[in-house]
Steps between C-alpha positions, in 0.01 A plus 500: 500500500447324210488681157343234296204613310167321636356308207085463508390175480124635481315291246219661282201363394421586134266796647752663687352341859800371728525108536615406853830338527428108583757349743412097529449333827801276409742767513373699828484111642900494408594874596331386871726159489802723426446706826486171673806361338713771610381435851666139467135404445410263166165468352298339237224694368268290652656521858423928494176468579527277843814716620337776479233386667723372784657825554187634563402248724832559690443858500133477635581282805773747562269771534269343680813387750640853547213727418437503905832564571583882520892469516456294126488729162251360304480706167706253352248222520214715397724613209631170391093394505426735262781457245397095477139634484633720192720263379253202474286771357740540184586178446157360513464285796222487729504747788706501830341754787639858619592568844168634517318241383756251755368706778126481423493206424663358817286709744205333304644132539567613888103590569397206261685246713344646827144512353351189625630636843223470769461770775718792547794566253815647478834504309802322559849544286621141361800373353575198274800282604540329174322357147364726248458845694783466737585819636178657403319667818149589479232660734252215548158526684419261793325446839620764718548250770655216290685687254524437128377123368688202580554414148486695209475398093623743253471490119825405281601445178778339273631469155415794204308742602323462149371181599578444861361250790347591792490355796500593878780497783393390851695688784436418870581734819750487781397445833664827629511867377854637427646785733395677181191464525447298164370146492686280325380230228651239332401309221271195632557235202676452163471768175684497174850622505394739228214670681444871524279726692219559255390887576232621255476854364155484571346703797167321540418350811368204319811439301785532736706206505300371202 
């Protein structure tokens, strides 16, 4: 244990009320570059703000790839969501989603893409095969004697998330269910090599996918 004396570095102001310390975005920016650099992993500060972003991109697709699966722990992607989430928080960036907010929002975008469905419903799992959301599987509606749509078009996004594009990602459906049960779908068409899913924090009907 050390014995070194703490030393107060509590400023005053001149009527005795306590002046928060002020730590400047530059230096948090390098303290997260360090981390990265000991993981073999080197950074401008300019590059933070995407990576992080892409980790929780990563992590999100994960989730939604393993959350069905009971033999797959989980807690590390809903922990890993949060500390991003946190992260981005400190350092200023724009928001990345929770777990939570993962989950909503896909069971939203899996009702949404069913809702022009005519006749009687029901919900199929789906997996994508490759682009943007590979791995992702989601719990779409559909006809209950067709199955899910043959083609679906999800929202994506590239390049800083402070001033990003949008765009969307068409995927189109296998002939055949797997022995799984999941229907696969691969992208139908070209998308940036950059792209991203683009999941929104917001829970409003109107605005998923937005």
């Amino acid at each position: 244990m050390s014995t070194t004396p703490n030393v107060s570095i509590q400023v005053y102001a001149q009527d005795g009320t306590p002046i928060p310390p002020t730590v400047s975005r530059e230096h948090l920016l390098d303290l997260a570059r360090g981390a990265y650099e000991r993981g073999g992993t080197y950074l401008t500060r300019g590059d933070v703000d995407i990576e992080l972003a892409e980790v929780a991109d990563k992590a999100a697709c994960s989730l939604l790839r393993d959350r069905w699966n009971d033999n797959f722990p989980i807690a590390a992607y809903l922990e890993l969501l949060t500390v991003v989430a946190a992260l981005r928080a400190v350092l200023g960036f724009d928001p990345t989603p929770t777990a939570r907010e993962v989950t909503d929002w896909s069971e939203e975008l899996g009702e949404r893409l069913g809702s022009d469905v005519d006749g009687p419903t029901s919900f199929s799992f789906i997996r994508f095969v490759n682009g943007p959301y590979k791995g992702a599987v989601l719990r779409v509606l559909g006809a209950s004697d067709l199955g899910p749509a043959a083609a679906l078009t999800l929202p994506i996004a590239w390049g800083d998330t402070a001033d990003p594009g949008h765009g969307e990602a068409r995927y189109k459906r296998d002939a055949e269910v797997t022995d799984e049960g999941l229907w696969l779908y691969r992208l139908d068409g070209d998308v940036r090599e950059d792209a991203r899913p683009h999941i929104t924090l917001s829970t409003s009907p109107d605005q998923v996918g937005a």
